[in-house]
C-alpha positions, 0 to 999 in steps of 0.5 A: 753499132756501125763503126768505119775504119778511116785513113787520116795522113796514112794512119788508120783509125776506127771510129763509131759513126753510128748507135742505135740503142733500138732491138730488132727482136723480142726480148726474154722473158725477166724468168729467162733472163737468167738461163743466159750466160751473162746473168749465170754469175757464181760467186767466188764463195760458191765456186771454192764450195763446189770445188770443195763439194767436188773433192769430197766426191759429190755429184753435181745435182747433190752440190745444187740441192746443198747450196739450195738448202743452205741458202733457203730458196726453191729448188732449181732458183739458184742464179746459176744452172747445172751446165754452169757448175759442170763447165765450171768443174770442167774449165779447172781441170788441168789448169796451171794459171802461171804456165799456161800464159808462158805457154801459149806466149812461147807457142805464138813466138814459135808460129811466127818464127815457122811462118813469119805471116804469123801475127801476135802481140800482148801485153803483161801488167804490173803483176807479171800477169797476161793482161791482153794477147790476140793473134793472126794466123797469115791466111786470116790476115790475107782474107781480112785484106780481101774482105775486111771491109765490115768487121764484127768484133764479139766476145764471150762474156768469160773463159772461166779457168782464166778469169778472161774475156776472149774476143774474136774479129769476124767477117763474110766472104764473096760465098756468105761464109764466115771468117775469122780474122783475129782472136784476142784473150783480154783480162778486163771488160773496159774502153782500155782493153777494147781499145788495146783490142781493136788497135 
């Protein structure tokens, strides 16, 4: 996808002019597909029994086998691996959902008043839940000025104790070196949030 950022009457706009829906290298194998971590899904019902499994002292090869003979397939086909569950028990440890949105809102609000470079905006939903967050630091914000002029916007398909996307504006400098320029946590994987992203 190539995407140009224009200035139409000083307003500056992204726009796609271009798509190609074409691979450039070989695609996996439908038996590794399911190693990637987009296709590794745990269930909601799944995790509340790994968190159960967990509390009941289990380690996590005794909580793969269990779920294997509870639904009935082959041992090791279960559509998440056992990296999947110990990131899992992992992201839950010392997590406070409802503290660590004010959190890190309070921790943004307090970089930019020690440095006044410092860039951030979110946006909170009808819930009183973070819906979307990014931030710039001022040397980040320097360098996308210097060398934005191609601009790579990845995210990772979830942050798993949050429940959100995290995506990261990326690019080269004159060395070859990459750049970050931006971070942004997004709760939805849609055209609103995107577009919430990348204005």
């Amino acid at each position: 996808m190539r995407i140009v950022k224009r200035v139409d009457f000083d307003v500056p706009e992204w726009r796609v002019t271009g798509f190609r829906n074409i691979h450039n290298h070989e695609l996996l194998k439908s038996n590794e597909v399911r190693l990637l971590p987009s296709h590794c899904p745990i269930s909601p019902d799944d995790k509340s029994r790994i968190c159960i499994f967990a509390k009941a002292g289990m380690s996590v090869r005794q909580m793969l086998r269990l779920m294997e003979l509870e639904k009935g397939i082959k041992l090791g086909c279960l559509p998440f691996t056992e990296i999947d569950v110990r990131n899992l028990l992992q992201s839950f440890r010392n997590v406070d959902k409802d503290n660590d949105a004010i959190d890190l809102i309070a921790m943004c609000k307090r970089l930019k008043d020690e440095n006044h470079n410092f860039k951030y905006e979110f946006k909170i939903d009808s819930n009183n839940r973070l819906e979307y967050i990014a931030w710039s630091y001022g040397s980040s914000i320097q360098s996308y000025e210097v060398f934005g002029d191609a601009v790579v916007f990845d995210t990772t398909y979830r942050v798993e104790a949050y429940d959100m996307l995290l995506g990261i504006w990326l690019g080269v400098d004159n060395n070859g070196m990459l750049c970050c320029f931006s971070c942004a946590l997004l709760r939805d994987e849609n055209m609103l949030s995107f577009s919430w992203a990348l204005k």
